[in-house]
PDB file of N, H, CA, C and O in Angstrom:
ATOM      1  N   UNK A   1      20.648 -48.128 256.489  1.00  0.00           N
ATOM      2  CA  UNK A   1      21.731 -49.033 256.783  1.00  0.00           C
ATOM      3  C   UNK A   1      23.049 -48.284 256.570  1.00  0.00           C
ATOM      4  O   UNK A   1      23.177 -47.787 255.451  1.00  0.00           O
ATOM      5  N   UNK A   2      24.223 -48.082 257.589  1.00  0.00           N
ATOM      6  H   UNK A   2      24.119 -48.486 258.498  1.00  0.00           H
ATOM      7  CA  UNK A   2      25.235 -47.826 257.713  1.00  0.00           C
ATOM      8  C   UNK A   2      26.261 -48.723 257.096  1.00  0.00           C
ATOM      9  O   UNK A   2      26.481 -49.860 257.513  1.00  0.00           O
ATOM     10  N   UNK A   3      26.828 -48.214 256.173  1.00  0.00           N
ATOM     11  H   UNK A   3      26.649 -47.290 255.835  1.00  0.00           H
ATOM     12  CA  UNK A   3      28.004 -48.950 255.154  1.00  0.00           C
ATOM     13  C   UNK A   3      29.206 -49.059 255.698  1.00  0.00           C
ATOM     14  O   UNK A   3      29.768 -48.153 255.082  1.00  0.00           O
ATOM     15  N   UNK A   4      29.949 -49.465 256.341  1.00  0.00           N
ATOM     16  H   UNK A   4      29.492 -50.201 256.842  1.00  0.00           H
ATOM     17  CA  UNK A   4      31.403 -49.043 256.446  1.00  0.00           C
ATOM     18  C   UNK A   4      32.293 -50.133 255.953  1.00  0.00           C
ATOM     19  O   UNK A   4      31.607 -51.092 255.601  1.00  0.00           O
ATOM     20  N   UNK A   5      33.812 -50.373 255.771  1.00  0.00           N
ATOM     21  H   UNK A   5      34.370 -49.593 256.057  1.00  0.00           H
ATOM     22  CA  UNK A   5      34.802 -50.588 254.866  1.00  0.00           C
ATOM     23  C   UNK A   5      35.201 -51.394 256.462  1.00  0.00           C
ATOM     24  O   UNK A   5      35.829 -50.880 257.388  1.00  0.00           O
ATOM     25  N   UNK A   6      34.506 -53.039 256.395  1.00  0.00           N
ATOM     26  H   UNK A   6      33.996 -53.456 255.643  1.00  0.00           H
ATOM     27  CA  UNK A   6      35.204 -53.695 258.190  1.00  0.00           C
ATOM     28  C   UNK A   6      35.763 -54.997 257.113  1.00  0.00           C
ATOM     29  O   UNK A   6      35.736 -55.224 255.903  1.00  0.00           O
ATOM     30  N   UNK A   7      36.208 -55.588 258.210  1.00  0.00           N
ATOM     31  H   UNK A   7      36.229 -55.404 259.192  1.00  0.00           H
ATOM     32  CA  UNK A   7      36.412 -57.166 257.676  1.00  0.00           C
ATOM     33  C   UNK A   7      35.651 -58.111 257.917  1.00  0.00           C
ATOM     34  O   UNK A   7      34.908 -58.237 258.891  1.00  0.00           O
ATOM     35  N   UNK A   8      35.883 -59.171 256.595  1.00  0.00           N
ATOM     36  H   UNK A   8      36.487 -59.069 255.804  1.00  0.00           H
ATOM     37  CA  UNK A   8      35.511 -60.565 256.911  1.00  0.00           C
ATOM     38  C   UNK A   8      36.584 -61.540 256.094  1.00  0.00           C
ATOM     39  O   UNK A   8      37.387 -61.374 255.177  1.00  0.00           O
ATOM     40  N   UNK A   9      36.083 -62.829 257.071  1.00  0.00           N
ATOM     41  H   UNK A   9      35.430 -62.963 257.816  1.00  0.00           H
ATOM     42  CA  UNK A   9      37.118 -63.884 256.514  1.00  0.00           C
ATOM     43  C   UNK A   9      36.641 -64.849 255.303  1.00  0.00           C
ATOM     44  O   UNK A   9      36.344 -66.027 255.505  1.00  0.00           O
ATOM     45  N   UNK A  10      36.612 -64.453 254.475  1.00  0.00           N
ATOM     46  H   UNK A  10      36.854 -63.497 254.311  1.00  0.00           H
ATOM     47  CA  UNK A  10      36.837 -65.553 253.103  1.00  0.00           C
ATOM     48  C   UNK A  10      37.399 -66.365 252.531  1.00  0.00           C
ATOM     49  O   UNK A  10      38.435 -65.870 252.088  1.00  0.00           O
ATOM     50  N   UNK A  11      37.258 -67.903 252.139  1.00  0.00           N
ATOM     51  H   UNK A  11      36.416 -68.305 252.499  1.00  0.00           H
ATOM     52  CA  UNK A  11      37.990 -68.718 252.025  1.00  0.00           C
ATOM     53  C   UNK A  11      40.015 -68.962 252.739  1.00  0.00           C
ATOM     54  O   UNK A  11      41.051 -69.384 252.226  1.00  0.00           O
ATOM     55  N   UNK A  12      39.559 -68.295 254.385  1.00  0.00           N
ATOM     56  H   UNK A  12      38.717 -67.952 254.802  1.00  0.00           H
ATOM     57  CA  UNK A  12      40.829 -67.985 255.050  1.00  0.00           C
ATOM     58  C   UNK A  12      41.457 -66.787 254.838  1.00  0.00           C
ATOM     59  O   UNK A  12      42.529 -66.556 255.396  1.00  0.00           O
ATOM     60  N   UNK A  13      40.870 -65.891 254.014  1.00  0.00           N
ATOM     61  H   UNK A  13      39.998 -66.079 253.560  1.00  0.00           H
ATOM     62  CA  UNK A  13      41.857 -64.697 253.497  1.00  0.00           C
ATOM     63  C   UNK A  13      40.774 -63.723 254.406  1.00  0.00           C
ATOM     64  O   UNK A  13      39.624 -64.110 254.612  1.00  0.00           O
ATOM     65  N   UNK A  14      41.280 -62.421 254.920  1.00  0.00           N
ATOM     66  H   UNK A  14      42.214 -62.106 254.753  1.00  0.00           H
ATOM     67  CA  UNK A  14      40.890 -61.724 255.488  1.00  0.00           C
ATOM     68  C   UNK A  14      40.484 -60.315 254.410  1.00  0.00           C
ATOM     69  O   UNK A  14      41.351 -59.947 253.618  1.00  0.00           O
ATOM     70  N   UNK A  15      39.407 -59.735 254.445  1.00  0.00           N
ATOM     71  H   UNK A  15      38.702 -60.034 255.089  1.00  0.00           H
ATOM     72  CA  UNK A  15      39.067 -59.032 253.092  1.00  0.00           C
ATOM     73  C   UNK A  15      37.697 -58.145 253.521  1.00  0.00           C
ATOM     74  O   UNK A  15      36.594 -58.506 253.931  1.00  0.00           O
ATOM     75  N   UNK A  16      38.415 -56.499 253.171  1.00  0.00           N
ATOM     76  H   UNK A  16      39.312 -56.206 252.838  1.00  0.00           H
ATOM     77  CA  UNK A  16      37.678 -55.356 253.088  1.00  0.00           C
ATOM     78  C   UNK A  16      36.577 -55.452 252.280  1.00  0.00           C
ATOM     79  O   UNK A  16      36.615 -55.813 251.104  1.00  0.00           O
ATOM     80  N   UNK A  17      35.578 -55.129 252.900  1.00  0.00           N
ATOM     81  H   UNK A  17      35.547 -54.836 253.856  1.00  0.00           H
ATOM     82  CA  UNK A  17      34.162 -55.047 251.734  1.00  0.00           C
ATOM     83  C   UNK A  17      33.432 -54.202 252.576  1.00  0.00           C
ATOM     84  O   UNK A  17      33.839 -53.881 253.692  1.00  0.00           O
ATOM     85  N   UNK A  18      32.252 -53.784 252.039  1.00  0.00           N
ATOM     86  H   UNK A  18      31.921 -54.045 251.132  1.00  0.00           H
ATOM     87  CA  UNK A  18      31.374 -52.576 252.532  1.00  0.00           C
ATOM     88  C   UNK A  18      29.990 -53.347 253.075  1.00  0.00           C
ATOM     89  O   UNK A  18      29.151 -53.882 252.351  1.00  0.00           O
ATOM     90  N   UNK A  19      29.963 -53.253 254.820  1.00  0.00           N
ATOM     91  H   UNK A  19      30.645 -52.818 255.409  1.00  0.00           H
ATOM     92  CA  UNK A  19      29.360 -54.209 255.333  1.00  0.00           C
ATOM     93  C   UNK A  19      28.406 -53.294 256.267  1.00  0.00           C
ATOM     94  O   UNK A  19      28.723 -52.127 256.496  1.00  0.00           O
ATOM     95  N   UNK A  20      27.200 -53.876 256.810  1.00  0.00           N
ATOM     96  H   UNK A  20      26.942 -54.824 256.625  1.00  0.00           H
ATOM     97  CA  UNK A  20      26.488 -54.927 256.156  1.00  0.00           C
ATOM     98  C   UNK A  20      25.991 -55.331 254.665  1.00  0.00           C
ATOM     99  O   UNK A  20      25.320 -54.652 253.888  1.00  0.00           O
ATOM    100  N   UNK A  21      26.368 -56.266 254.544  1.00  0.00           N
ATOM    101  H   UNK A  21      26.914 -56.817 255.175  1.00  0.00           H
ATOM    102  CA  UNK A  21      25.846 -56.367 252.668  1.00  0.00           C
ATOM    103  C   UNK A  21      25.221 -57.799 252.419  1.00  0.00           C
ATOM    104  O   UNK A  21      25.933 -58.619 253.000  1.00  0.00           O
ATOM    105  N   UNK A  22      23.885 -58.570 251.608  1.00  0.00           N
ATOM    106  H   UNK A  22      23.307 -57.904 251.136  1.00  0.00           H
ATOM    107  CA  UNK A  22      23.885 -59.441 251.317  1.00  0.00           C
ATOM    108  C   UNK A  22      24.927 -60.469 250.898  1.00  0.00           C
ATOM    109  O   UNK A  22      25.913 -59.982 250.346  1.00  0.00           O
ATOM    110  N   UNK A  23      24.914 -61.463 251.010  1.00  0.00           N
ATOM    111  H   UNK A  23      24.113 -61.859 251.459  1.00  0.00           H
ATOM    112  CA  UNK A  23      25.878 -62.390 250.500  1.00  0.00           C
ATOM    113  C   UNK A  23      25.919 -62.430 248.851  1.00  0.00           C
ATOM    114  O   UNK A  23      26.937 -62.662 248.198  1.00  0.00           O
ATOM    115  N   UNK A  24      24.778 -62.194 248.377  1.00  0.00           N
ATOM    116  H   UNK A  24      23.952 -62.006 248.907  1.00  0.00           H
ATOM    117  CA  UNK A  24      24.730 -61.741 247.003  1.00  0.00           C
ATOM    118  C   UNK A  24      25.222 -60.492 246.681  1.00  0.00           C
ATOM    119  O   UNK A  24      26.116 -60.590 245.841  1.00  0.00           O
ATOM    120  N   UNK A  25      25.006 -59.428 246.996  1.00  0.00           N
ATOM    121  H   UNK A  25      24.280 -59.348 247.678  1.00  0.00           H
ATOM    122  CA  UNK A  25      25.951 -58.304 246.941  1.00  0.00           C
ATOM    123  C   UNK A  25      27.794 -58.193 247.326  1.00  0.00           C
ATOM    124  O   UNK A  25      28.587 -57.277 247.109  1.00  0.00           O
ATOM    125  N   UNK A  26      27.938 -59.218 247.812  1.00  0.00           N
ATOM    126  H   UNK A  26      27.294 -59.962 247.988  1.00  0.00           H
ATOM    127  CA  UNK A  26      29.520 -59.425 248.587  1.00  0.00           C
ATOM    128  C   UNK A  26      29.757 -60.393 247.563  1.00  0.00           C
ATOM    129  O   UNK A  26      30.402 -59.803 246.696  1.00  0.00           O
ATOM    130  N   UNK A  27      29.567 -61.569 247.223  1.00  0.00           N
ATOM    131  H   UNK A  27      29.043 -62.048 247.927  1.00  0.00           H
ATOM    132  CA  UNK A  27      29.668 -62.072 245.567  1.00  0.00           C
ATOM    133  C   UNK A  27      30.014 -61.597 244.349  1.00  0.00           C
ATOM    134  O   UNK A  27      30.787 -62.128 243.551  1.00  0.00           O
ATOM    135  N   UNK A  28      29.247 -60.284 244.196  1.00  0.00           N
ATOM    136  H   UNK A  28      28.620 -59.853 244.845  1.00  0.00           H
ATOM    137  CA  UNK A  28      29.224 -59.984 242.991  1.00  0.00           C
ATOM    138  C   UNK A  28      30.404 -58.762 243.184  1.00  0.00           C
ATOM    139  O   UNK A  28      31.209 -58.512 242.287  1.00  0.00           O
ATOM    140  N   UNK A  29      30.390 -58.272 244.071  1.00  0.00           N
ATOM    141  H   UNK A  29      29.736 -58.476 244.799  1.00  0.00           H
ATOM    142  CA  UNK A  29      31.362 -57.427 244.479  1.00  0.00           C
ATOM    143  C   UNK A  29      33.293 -58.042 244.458  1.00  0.00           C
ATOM    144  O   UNK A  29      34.309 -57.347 244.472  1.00  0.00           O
ATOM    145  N   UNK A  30      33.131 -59.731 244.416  1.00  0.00           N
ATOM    146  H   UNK A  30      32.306 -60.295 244.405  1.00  0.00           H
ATOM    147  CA  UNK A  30      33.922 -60.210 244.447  1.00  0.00           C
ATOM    148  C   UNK A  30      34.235 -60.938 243.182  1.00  0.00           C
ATOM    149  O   UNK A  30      34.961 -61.921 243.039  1.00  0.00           O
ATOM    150  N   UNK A  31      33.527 -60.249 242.259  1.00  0.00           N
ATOM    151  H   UNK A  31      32.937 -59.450 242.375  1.00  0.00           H
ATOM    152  CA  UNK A  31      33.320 -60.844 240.728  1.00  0.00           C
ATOM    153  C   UNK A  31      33.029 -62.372 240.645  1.00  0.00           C
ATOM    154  O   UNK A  31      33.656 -63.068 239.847  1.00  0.00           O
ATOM    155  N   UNK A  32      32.232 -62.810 241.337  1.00  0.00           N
ATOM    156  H   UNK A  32      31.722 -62.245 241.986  1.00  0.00           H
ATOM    157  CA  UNK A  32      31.441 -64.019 241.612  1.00  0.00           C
ATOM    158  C   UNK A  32      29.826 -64.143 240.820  1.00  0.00           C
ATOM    159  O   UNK A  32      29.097 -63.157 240.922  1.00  0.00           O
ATOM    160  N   UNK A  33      29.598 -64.688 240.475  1.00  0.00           N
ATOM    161  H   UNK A  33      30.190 -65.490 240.392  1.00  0.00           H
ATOM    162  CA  UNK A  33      28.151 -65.082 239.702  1.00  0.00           C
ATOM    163  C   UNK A  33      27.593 -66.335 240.824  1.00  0.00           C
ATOM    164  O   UNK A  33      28.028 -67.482 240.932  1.00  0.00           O
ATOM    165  N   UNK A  34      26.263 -65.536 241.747  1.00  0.00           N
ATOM    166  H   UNK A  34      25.910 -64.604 241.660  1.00  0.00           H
ATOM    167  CA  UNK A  34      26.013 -66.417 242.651  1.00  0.00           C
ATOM    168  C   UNK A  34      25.688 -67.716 242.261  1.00  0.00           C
ATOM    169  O   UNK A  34      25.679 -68.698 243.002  1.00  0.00           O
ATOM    170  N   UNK A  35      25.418 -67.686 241.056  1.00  0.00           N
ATOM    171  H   UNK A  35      25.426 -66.888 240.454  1.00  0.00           H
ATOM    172  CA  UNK A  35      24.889 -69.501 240.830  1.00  0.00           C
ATOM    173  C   UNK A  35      25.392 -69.884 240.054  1.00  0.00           C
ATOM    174  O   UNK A  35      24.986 -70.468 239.049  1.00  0.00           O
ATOM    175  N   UNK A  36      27.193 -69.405 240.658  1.00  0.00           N
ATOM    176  H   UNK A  36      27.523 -68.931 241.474  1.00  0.00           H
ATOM    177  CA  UNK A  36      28.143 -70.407 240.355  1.00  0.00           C
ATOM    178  C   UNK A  36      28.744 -70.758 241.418  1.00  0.00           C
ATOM    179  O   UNK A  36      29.721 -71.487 241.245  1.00  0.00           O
ATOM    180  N   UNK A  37      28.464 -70.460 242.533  1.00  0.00           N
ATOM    181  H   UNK A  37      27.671 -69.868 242.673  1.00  0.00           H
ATOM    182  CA  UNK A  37      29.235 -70.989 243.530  1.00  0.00           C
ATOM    183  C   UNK A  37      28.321 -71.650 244.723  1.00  0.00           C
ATOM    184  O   UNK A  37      27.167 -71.221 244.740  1.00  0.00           O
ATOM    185  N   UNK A  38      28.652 -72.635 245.732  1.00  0.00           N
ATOM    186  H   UNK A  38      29.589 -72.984 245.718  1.00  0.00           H
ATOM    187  CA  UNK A  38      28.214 -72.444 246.907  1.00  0.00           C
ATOM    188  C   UNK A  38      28.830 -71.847 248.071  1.00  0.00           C
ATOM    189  O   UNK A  38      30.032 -71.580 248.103  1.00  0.00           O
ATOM    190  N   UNK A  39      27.916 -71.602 249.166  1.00  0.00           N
ATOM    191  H   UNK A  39      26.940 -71.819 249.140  1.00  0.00           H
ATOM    192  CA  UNK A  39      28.741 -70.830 250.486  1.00  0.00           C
ATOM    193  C   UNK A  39      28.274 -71.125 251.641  1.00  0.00           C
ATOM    194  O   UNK A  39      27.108 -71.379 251.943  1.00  0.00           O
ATOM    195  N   UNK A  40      29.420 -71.082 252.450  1.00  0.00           N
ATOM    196  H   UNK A  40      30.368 -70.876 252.205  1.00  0.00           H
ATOM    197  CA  UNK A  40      29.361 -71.824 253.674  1.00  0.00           C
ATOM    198  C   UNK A  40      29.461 -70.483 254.744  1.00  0.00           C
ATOM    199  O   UNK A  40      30.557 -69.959 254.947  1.00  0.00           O
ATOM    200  N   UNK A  41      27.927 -69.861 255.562  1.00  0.00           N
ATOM    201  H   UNK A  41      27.037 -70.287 255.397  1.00  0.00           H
ATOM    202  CA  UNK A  41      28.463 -68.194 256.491  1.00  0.00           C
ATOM    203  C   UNK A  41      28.509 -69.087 257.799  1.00  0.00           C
ATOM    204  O   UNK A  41      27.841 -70.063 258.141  1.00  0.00           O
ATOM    205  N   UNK A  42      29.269 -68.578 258.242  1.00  0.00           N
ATOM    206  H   UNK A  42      29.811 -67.785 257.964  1.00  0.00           H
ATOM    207  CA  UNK A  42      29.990 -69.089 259.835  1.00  0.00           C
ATOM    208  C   UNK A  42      29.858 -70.729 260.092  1.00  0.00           C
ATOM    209  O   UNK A  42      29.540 -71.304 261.133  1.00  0.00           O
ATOM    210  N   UNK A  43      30.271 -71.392 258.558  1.00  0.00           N
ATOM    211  H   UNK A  43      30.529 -70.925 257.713  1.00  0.00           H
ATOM    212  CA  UNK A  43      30.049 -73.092 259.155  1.00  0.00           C
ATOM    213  C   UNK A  43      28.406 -73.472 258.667  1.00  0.00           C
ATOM    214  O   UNK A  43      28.037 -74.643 258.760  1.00  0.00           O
ATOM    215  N   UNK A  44      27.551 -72.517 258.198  1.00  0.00           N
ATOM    216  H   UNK A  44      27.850 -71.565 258.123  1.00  0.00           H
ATOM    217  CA  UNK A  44      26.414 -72.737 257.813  1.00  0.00           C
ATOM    218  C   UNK A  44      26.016 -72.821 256.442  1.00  0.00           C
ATOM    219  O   UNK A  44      25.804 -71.780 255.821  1.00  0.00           O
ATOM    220  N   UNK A  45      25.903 -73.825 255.955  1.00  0.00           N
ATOM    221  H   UNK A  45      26.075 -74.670 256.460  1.00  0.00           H
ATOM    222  CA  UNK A  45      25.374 -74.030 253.860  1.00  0.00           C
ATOM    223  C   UNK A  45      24.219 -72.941 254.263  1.00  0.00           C
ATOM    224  O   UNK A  45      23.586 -72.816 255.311  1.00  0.00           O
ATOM    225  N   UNK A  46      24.177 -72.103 252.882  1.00  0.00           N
ATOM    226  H   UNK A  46      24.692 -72.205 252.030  1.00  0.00           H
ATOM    227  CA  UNK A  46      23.171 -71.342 252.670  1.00  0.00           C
ATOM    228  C   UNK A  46      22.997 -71.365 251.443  1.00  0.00           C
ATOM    229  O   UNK A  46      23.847 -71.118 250.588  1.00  0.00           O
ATOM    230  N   UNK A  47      21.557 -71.751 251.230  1.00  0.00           N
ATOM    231  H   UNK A  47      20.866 -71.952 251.925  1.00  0.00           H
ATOM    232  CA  UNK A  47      20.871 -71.785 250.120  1.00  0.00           C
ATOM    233  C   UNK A  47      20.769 -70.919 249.203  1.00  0.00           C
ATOM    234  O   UNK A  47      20.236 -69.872 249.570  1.00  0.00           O
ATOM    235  N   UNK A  48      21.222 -70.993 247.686  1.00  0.00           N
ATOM    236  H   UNK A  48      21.656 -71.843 247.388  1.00  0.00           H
ATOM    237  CA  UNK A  48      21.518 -69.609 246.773  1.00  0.00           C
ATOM    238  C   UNK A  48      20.060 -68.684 246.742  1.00  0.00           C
ATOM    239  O   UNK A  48      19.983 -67.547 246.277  1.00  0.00           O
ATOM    240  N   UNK A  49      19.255 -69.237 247.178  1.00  0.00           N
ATOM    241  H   UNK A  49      19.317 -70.160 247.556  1.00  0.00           H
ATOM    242  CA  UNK A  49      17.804 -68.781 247.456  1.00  0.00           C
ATOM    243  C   UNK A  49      17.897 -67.769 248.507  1.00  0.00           C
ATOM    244  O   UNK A  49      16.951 -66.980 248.487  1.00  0.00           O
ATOM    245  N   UNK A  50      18.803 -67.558 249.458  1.00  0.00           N
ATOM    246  H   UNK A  50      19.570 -68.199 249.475  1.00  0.00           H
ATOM    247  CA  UNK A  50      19.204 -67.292 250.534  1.00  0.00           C
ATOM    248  C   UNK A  50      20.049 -65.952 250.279  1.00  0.00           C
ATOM    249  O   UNK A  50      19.801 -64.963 250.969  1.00  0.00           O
ATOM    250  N   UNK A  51      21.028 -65.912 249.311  1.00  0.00           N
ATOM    251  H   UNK A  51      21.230 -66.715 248.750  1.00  0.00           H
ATOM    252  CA  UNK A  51      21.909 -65.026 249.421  1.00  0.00           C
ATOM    253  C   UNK A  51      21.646 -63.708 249.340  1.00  0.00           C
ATOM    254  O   UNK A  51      22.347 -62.858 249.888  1.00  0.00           O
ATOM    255  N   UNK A  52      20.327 -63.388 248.451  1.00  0.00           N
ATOM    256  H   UNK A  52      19.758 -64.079 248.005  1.00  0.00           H
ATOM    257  CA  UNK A  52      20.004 -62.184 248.541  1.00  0.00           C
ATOM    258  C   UNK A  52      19.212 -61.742 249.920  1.00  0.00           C
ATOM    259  O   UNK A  52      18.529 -60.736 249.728  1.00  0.00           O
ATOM    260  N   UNK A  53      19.165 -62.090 250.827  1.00  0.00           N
ATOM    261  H   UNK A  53      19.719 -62.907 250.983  1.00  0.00           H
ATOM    262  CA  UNK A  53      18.412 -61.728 252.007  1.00  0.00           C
ATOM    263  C   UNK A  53      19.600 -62.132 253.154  1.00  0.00           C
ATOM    264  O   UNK A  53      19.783 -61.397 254.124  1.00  0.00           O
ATOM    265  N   UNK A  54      20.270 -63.187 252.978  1.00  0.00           N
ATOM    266  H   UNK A  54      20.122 -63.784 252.189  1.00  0.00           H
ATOM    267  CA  UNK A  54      21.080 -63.353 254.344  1.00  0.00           C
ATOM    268  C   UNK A  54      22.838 -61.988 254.222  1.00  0.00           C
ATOM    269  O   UNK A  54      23.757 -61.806 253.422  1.00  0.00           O
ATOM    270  N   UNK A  55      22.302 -61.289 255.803  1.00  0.00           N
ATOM    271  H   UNK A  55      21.556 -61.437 256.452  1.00  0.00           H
ATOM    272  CA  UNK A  55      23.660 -60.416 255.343  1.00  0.00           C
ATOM    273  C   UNK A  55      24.886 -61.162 256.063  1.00  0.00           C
ATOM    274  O   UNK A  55      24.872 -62.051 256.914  1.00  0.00           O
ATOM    275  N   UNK A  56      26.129 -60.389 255.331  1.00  0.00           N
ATOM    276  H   UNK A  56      26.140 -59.666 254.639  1.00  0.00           H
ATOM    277  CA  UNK A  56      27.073 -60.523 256.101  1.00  0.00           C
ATOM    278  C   UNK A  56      27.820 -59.396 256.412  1.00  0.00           C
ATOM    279  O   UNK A  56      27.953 -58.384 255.724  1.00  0.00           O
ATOM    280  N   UNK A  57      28.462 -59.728 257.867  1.00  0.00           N
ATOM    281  H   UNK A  57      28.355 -60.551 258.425  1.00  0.00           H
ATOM    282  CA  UNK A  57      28.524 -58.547 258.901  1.00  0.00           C
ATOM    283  C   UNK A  57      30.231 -58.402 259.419  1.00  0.00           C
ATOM    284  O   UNK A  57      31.128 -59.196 259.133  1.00  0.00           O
ATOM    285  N   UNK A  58      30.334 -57.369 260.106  1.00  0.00           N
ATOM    286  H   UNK A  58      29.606 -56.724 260.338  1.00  0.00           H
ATOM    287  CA  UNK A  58      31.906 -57.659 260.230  1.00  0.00           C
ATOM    288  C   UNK A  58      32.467 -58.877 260.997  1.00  0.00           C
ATOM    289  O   UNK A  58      31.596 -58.943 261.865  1.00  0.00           O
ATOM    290  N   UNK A  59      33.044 -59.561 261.189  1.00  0.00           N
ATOM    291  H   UNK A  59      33.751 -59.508 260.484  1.00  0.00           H
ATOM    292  CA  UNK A  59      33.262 -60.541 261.226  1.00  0.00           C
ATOM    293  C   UNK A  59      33.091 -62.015 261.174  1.00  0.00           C
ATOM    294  O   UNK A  59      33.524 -62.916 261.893  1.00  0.00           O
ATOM    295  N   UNK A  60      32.482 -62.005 260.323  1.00  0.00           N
ATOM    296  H   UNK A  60      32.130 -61.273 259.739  1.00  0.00           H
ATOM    297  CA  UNK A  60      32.051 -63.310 260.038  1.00  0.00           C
ATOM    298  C   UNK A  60      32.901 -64.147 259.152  1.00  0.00           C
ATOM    299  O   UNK A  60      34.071 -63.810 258.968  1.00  0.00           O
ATOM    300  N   UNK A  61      32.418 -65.196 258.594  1.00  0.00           N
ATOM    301  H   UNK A  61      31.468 -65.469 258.743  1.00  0.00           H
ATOM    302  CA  UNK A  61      33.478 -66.371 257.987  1.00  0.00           C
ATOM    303  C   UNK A  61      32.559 -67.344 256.706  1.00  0.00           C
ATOM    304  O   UNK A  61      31.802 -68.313 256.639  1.00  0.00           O
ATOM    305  N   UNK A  62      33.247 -66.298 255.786  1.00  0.00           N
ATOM    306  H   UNK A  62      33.862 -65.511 255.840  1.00  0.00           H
ATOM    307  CA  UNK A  62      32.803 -67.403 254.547  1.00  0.00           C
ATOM    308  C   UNK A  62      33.912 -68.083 253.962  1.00  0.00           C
ATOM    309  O   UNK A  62      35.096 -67.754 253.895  1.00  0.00           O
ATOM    310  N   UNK A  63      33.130 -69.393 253.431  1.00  0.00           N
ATOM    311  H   UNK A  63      32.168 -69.660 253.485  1.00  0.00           H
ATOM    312  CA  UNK A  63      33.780 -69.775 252.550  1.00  0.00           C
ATOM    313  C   UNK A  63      32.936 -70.531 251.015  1.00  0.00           C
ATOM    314  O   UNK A  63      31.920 -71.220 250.920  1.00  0.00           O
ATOM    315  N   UNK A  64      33.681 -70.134 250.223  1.00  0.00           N
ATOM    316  H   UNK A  64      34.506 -69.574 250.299  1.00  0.00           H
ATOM    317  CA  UNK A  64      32.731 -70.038 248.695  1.00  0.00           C
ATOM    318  C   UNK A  64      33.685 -70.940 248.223  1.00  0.00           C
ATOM    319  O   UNK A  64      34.906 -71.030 248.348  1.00  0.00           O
ATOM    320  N   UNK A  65      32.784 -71.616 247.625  1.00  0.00           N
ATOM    321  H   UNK A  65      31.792 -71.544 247.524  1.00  0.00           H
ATOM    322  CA  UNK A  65      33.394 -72.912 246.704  1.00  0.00           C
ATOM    323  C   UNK A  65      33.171 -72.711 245.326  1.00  0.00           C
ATOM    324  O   UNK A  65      31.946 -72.714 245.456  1.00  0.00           O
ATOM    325  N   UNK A  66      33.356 -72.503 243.864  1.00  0.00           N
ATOM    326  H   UNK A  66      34.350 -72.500 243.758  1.00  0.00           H
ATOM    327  CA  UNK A  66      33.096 -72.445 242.502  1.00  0.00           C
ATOM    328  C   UNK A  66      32.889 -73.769 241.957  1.00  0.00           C
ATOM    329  O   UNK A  66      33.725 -74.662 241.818  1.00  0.00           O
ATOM    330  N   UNK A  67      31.476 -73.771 241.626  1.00  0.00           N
ATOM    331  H   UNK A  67      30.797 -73.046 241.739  1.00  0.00           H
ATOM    332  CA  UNK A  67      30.814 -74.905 241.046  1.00  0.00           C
ATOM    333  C   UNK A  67      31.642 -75.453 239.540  1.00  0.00           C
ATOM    334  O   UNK A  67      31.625 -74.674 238.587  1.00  0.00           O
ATOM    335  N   UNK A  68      32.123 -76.374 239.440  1.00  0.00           N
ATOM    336  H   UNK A  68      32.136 -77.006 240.215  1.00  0.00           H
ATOM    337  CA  UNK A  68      32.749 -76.888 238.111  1.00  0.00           C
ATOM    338  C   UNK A  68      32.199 -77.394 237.404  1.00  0.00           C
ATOM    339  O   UNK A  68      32.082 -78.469 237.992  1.00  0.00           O
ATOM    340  N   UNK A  69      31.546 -77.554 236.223  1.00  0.00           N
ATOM    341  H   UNK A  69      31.641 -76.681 235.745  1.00  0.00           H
ATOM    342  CA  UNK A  69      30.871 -78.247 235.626  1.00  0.00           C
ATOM    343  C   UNK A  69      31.988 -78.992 234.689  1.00  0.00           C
ATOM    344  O   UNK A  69      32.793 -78.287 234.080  1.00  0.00           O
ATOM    345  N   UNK A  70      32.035 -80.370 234.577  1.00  0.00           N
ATOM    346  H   UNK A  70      31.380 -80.942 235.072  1.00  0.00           H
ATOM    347  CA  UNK A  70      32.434 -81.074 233.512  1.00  0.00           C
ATOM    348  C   UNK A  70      32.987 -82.642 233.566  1.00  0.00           C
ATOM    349  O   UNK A  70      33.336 -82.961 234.702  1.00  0.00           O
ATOM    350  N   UNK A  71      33.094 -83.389 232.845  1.00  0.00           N
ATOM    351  H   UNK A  71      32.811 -83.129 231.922  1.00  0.00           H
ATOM    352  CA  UNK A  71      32.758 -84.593 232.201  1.00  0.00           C
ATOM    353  C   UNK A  71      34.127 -85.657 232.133  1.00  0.00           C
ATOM    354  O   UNK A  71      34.023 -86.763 231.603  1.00  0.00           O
TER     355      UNK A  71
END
């Protein structure tokens, strides 16, 4: 697999990362703890079961939400 430094769109912000990469690898790369957040790739919920196998590619469109816990 060929790495290169492309874009994708994240929560509207446009952002360098080293792609193709799991969504779990692009997480953690983004100092994210996958099962703290959910994510939405191109308009699609993906299951945190999911993130280590589904990639994301240059241009695509996430958006990650941070799970809140509290009372």
């Amino acid at each position: 697999m060929n790495l290169s430094q492309e874009c994708i769109t994240a929560n509207g912000k446009e952002l360098k990362a080293n792609l193709p990469c799991s969504i779990e690898k692009f997480l953690l790369s983004q100092q994210l703890l996958p099962r703290s957040v959910v994510v939405e790739l191109n308009g699609e919920a993906v299951s945190p079961s999911e993130f280590s196998h589904r990639e994301v590619r240059s241009g695509d469109r996430l958006e990650i939400v941070k799970i809140v816990a509290g009372g």
